[in-house]
N, CA, C and O atoms as a Tinker XYZ file with bonds, in Angstrom:
   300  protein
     1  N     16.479000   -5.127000   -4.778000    73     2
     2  CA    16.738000   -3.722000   -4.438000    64     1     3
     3  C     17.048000   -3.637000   -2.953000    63     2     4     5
     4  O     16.373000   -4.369000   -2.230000    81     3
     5  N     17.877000   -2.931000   -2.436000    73     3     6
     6  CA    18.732000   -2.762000   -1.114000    64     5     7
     7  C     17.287000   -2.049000   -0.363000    63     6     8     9
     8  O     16.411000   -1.349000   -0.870000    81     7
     9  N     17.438000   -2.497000    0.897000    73     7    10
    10  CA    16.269000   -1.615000    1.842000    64     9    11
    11  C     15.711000   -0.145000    1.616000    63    10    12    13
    12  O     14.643000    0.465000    1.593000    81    11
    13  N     17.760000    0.156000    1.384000    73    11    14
    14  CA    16.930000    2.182000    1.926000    64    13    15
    15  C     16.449000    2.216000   -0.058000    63    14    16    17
    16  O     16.207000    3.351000   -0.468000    81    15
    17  N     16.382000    1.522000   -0.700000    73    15    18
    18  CA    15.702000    1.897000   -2.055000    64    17    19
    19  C     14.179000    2.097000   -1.989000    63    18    20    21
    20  O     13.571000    2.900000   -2.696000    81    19
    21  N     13.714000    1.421000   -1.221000    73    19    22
    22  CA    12.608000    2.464000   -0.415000    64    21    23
    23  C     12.286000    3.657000   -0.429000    63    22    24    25
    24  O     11.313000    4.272000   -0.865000    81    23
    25  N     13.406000    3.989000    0.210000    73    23    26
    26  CA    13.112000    5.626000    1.179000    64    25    27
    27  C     13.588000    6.108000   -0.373000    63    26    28    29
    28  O     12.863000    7.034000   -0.738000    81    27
    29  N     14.277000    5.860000   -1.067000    73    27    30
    30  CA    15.165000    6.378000   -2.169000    64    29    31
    31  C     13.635000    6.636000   -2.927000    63    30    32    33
    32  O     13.382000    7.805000   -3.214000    81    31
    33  N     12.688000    5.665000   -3.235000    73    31    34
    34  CA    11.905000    5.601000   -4.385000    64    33    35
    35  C     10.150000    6.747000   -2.958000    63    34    36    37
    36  O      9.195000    7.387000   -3.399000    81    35
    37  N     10.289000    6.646000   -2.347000    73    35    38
    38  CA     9.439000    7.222000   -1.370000    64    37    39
    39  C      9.804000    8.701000   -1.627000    63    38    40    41
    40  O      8.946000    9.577000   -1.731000    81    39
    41  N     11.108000    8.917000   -1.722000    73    39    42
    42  CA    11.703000   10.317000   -1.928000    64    41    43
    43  C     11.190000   10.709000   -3.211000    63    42    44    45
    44  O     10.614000   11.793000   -3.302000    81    43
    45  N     11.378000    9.672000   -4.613000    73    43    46
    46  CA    10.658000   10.494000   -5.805000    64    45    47
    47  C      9.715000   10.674000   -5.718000    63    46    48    49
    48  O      9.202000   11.570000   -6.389000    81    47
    49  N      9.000000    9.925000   -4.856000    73    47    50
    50  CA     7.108000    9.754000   -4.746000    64    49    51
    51  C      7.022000   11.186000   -3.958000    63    50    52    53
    52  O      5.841000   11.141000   -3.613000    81    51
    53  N      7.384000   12.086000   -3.592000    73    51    54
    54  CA     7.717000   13.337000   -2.521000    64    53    55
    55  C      7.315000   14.028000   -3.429000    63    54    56    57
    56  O      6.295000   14.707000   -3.548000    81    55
    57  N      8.703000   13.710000   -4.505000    73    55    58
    58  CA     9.052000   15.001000   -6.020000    64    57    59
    59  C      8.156000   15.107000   -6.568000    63    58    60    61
    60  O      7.728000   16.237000   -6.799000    81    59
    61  N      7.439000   13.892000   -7.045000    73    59    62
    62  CA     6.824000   13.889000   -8.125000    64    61    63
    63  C      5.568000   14.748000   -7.874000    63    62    64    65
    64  O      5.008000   15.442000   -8.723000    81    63
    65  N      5.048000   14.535000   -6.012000    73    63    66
    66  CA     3.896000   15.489000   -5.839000    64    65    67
    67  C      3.997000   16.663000   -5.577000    63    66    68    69
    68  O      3.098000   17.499000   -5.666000    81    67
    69  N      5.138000   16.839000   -5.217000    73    67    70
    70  CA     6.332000   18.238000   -5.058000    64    69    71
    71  C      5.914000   19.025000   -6.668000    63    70    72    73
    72  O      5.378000   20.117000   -6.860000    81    71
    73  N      6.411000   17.957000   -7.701000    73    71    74
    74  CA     5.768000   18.576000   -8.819000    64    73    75
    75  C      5.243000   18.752000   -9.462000    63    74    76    77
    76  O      5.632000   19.185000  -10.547000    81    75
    77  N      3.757000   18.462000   -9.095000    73    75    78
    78  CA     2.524000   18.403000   -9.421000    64    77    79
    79  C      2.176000   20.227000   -9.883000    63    78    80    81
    80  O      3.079000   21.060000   -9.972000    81    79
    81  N      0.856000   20.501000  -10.098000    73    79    82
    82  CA     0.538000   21.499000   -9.981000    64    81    83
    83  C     -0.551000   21.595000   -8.844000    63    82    84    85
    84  O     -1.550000   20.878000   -8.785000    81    83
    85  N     -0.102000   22.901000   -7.668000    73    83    86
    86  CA    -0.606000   22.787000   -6.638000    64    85    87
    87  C     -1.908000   23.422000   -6.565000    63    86    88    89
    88  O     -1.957000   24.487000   -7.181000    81    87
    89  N     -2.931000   23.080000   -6.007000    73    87    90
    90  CA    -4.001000   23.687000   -5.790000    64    89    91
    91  C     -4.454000   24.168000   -4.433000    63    90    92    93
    92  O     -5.667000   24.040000   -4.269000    81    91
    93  N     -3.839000   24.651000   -3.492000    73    91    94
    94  CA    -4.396000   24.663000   -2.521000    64    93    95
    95  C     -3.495000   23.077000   -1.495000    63    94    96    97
    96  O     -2.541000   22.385000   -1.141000    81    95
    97  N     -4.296000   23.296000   -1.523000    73    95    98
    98  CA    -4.155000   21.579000   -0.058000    64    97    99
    99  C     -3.652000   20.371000   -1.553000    63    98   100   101
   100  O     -2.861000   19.460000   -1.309000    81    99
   101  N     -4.090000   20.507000   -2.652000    73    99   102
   102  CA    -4.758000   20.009000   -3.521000    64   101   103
   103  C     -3.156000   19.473000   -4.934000    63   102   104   105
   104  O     -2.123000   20.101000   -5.163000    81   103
   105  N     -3.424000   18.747000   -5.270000    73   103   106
   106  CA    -2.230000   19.113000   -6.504000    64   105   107
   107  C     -3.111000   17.812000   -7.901000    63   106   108   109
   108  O     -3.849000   16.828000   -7.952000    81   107
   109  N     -2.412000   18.666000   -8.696000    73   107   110
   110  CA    -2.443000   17.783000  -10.096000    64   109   111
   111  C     -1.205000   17.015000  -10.314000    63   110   112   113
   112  O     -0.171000   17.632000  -10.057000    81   111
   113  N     -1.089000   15.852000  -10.715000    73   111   114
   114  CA     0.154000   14.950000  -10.691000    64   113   115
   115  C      0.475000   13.906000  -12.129000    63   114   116   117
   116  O     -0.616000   13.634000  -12.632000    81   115
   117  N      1.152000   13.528000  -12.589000    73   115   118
   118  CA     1.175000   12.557000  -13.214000    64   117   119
   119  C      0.549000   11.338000  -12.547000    63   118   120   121
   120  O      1.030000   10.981000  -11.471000    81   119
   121  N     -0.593000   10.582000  -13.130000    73   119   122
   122  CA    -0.928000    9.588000  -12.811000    64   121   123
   123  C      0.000000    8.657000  -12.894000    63   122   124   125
   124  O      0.362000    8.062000  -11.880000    81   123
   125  N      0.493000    8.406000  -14.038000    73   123   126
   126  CA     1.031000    6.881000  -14.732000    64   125   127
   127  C      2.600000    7.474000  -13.706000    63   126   128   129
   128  O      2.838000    6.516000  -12.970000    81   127
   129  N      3.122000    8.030000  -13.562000    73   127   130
   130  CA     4.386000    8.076000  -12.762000    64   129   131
   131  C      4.162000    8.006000  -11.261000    63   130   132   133
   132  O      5.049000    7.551000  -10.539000    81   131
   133  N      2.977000    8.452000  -10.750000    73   131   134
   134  CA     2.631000    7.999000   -9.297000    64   133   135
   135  C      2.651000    6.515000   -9.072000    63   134   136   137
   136  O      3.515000    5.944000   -8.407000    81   135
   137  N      1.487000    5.840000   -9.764000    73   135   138
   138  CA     1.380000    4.795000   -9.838000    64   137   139
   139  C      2.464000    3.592000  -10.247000    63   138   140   141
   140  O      2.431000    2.414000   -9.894000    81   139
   141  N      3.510000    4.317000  -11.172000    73   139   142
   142  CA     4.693000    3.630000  -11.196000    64   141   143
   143  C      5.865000    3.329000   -9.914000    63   142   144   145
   144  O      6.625000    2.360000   -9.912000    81   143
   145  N      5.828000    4.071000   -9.171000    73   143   146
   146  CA     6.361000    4.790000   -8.090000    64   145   147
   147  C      6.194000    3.621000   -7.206000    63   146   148   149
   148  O      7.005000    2.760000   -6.865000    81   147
   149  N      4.834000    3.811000   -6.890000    73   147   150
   150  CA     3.875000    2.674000   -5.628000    64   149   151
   151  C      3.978000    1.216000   -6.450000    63   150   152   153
   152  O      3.987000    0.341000   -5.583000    81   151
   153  N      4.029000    0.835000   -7.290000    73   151   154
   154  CA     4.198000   -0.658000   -7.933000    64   153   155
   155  C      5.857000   -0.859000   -7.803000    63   154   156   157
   156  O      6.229000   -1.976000   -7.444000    81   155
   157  N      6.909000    0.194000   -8.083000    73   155   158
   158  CA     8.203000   -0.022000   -7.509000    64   157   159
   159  C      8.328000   -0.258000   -6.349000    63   158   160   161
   160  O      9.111000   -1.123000   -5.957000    81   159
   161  N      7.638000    0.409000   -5.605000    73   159   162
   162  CA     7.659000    0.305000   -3.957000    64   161   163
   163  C      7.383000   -0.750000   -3.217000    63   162   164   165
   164  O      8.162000   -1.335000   -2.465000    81   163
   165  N      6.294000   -0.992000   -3.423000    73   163   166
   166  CA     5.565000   -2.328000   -3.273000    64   165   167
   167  C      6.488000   -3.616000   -3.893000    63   166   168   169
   168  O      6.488000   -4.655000   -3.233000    81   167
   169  N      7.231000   -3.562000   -5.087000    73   167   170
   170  CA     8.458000   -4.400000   -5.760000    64   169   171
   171  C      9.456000   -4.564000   -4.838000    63   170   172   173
   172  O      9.951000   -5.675000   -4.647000    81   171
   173  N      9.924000   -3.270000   -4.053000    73   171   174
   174  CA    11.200000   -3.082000   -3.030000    64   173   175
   175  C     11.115000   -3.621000   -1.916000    63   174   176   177
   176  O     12.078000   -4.064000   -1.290000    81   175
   177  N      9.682000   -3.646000   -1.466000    73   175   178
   178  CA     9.253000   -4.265000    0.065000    64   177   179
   179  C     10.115000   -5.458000   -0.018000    63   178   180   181
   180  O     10.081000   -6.242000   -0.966000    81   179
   181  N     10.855000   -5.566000    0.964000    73   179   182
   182  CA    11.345000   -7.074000    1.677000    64   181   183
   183  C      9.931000   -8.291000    1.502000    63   182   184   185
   184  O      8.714000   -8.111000    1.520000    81   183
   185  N     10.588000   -9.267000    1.371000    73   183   186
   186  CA     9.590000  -10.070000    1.390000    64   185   187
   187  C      8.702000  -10.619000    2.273000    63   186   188   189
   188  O      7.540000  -10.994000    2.115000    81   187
   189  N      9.785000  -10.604000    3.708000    73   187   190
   190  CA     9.256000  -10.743000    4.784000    64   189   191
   191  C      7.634000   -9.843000    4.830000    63   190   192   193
   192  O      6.519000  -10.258000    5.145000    81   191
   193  N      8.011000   -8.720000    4.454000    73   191   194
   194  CA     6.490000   -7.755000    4.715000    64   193   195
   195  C      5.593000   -8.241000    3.646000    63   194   196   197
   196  O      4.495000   -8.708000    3.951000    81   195
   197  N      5.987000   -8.164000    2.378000    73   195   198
   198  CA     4.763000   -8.872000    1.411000    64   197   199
   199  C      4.259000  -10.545000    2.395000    63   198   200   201
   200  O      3.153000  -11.085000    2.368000    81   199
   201  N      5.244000  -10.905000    3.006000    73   199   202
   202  CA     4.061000  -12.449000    3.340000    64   201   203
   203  C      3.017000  -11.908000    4.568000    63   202   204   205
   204  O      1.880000  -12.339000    4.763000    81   203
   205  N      4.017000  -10.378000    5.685000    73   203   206
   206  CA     3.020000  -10.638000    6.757000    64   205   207
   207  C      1.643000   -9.728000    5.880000    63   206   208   209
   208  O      0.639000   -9.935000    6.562000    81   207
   209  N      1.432000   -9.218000    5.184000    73   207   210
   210  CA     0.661000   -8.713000    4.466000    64   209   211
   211  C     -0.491000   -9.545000    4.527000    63   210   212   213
   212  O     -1.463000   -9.371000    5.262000    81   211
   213  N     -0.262000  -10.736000    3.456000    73   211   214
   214  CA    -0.955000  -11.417000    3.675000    64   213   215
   215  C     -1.072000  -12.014000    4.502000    63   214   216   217
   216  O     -2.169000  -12.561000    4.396000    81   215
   217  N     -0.546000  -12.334000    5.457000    73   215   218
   218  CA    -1.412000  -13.364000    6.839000    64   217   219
   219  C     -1.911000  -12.402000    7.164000    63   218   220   221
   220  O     -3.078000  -12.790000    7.207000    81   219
   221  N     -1.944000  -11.054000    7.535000    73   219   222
   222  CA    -3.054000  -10.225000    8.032000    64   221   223
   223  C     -3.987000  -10.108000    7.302000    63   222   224   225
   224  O     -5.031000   -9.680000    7.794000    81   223
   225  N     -3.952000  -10.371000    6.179000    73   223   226
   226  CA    -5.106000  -10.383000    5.310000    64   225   227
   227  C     -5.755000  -11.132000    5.295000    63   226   228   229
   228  O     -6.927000  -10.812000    5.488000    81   227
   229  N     -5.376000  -12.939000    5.006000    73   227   230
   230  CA    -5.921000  -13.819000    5.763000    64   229   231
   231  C     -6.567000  -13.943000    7.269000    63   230   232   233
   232  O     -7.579000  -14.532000    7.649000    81   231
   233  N     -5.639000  -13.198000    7.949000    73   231   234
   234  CA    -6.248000  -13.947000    9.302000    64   233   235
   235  C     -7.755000  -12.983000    9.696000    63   234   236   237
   236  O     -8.592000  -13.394000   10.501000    81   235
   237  N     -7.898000  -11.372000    8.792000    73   235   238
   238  CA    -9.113000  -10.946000    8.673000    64   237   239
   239  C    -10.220000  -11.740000    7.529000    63   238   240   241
   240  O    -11.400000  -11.456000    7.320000    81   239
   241  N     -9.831000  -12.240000    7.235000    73   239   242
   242  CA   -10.326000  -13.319000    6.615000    64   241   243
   243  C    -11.262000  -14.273000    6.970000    63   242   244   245
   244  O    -12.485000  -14.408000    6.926000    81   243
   245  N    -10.122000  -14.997000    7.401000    73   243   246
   246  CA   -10.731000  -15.613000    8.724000    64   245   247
   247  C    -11.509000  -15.765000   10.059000    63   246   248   249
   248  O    -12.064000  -16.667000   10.686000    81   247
   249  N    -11.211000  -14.095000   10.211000    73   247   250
   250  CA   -11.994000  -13.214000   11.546000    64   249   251
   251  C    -13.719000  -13.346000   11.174000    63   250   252   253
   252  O    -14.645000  -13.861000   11.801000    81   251
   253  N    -13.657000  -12.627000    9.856000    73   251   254
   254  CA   -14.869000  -12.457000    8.759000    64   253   255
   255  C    -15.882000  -13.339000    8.987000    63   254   256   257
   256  O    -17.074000  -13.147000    9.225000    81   255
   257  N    -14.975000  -14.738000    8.837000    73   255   258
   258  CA   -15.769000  -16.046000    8.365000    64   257   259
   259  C    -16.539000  -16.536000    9.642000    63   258   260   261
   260  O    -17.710000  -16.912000    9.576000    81   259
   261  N    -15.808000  -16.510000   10.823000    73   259   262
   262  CA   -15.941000  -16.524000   12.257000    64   261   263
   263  C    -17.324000  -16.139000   12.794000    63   262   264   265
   264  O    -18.233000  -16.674000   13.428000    81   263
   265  N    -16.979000  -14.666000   12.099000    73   263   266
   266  CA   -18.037000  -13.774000   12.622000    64   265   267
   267  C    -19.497000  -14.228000   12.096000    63   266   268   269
   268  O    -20.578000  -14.234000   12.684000    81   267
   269  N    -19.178000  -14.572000   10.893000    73   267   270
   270  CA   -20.837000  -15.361000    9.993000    64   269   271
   271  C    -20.933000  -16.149000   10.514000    63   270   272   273
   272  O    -21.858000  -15.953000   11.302000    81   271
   273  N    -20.423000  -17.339000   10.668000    73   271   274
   274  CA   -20.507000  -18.508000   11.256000    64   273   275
   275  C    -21.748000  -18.107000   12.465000    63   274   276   277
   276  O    -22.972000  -18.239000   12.443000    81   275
   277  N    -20.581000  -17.442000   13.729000    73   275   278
   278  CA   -21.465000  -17.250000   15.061000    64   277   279
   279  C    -22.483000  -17.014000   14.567000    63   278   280   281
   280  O    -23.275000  -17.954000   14.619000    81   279
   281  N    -22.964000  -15.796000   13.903000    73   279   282
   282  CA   -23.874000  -14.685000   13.494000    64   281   283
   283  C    -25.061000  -15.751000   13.250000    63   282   284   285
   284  O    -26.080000  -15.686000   13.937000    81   283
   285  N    -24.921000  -16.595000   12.391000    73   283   286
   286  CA   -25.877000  -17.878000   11.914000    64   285   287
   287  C    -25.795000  -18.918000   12.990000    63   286   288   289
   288  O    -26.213000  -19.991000   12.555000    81   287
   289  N    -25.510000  -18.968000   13.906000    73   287   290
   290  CA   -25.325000  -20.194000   15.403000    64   289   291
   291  C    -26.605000  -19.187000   16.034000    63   290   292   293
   292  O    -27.731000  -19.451000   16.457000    81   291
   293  N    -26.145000  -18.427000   15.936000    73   291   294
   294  CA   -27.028000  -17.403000   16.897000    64   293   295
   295  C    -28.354000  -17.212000   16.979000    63   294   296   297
   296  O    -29.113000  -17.280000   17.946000    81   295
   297  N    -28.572000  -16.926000   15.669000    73   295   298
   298  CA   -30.221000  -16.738000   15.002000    64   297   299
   299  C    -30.692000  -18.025000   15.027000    63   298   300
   300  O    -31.829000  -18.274000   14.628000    81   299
């Protein structure tokens, strides 16, 4: 899927809460079409961003492990 299919599928994700039923601040929505929406989206991401994803995920990971480590050096 081309980049701006993104913004394209970000735009239904707009509608769809656009056409929810509003409550206030608040709305009722299709679940299963939200959630379809964000699993397309997440599909569209360049790949480049799905890998730095994970190395930030990893490298908190890693931060985590760090931190126990010291934490137990310490005591």
């Amino acid at each position: 899927m081309p980049q701006n299919g993104v913004y394209d599928l970000l735009k239904l994700l707009e509608i769809a809460v656009d056409d929810g039923w509003s409550l206030g601040n608040r709305a009722i929505v299709n679940k299963r079409e939200i959630e379809d929406l964000i699993d397309r989206i997440y599909a569209a991401l360049p790949v480049e961003v799905q890998e730095a994803r994970l190395f930030l995920k990893r490298k908190e990971e890693l931060q985590n492990e760090a931190q126990q480590k010291a934490s137990k050096i310490l005591q």
